[in-house]
C-alpha positions as CSV (number, residue, x, y, z in Angstrom):
1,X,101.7,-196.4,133.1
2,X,105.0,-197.5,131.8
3,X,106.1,-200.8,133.7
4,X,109.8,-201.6,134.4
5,X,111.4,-205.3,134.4
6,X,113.6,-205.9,137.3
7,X,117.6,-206.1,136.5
8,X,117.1,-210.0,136.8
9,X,114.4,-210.5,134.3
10,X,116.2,-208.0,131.7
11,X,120.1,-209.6,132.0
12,X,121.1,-207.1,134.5
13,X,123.2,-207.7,138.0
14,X,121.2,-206.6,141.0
15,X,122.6,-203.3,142.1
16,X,125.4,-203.6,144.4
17,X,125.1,-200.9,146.9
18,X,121.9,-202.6,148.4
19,X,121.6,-206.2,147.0
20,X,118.0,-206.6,148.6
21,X,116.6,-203.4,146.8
22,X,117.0,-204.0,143.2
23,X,117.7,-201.4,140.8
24,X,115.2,-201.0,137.6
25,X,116.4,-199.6,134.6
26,X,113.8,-198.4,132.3
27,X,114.7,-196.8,128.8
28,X,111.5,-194.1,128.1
29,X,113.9,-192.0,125.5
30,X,116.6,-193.1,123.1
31,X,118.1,-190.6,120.4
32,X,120.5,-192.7,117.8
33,X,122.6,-190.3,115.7
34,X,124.0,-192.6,112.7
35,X,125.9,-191.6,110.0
36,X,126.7,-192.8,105.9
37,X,129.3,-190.8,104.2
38,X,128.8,-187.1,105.1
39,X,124.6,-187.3,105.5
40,X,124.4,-187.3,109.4
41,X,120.7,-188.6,110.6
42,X,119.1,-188.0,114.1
43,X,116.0,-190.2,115.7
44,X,114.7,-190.4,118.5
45,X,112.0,-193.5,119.8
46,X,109.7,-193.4,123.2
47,X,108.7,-196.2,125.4
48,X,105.3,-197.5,123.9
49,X,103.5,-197.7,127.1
50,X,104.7,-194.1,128.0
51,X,103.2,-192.6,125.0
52,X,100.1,-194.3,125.5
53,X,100.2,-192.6,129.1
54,X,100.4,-189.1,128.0
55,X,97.5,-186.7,127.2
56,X,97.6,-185.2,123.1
57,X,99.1,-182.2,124.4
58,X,102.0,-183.9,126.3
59,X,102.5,-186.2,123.0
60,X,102.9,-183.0,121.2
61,X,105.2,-181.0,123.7
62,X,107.2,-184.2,123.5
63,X,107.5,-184.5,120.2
64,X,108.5,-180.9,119.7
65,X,111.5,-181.1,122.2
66,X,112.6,-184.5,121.0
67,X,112.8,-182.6,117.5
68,X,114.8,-179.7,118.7
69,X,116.8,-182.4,120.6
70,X,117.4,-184.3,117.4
71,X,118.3,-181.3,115.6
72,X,120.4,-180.4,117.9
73,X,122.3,-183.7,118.5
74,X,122.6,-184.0,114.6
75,X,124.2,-180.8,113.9
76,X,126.9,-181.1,116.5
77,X,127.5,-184.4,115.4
78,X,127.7,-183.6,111.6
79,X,130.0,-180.2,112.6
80,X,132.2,-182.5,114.8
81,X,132.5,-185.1,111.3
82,X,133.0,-181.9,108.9
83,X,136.3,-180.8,111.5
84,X,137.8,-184.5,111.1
85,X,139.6,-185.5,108.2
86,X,138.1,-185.8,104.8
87,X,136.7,-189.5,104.3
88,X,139.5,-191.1,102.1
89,X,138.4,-191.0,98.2
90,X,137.0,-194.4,97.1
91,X,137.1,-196.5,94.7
92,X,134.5,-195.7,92.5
C-alpha cells in the first residue's frame, strides 16, 4: 500500500483547522506539460509504491487514462501557445 509522510517529516505545517489531527499530503499522480519552442510535451509519473499495489489490469486501465489525460492536457496547452503571440525570431 502506498504510505504517506506526515506534514512534519515532508516540510509541511500541521494543518490549521485541527492542529492535533495532522494533515497528509500524498502525491500518487503528477502530469508535467513542458514546452521548447512550439513542440509542446505531456508526462505523466505514479507513486512507486502505488503501482506496485495495483493488479496488471488496474496498471493498464491506468495507463490508458493517464494517456488520454496527457493527450489531452498537451493539446490544450499547445492550442492555448499557438493563440499567443508568435515567439520573437531569434538570432540564428
Amino acid at each position: 500500500m502506498a504510505q504517506a509522510l506526515p506534514p512534519s517529516e515532508v516540510n509541511m505545517p500541521p494543518s490549521n483547522d485541527n492542529p492535533a489531527d495532522p494533515t497528509w499530503d500524498v502525491e500518487l499522480l503528477r502530469v508535467l506539460v513542458s514546452r521548447k519552442g512550439t513542440q509542446v510535451e505531456a508526462q505523466w509519473a505514479i507513486h512507486p509504491q502505488l503501482k506496485q499495489d495495483l493488479l496488471p489490469n488496474e496498471w493498464q486501465e491506468v495507463r490508458d487514462l493517464m494517456a488520454k489525460a496527457t493527450d489531452i492536457v498537451g493539446d490544450r496547452f499547445s492550442k492555448a501557445l499557438s493563440e499567443t503571440d508568435p515567439m520573437p525570431p531569434g538570432n540564428a
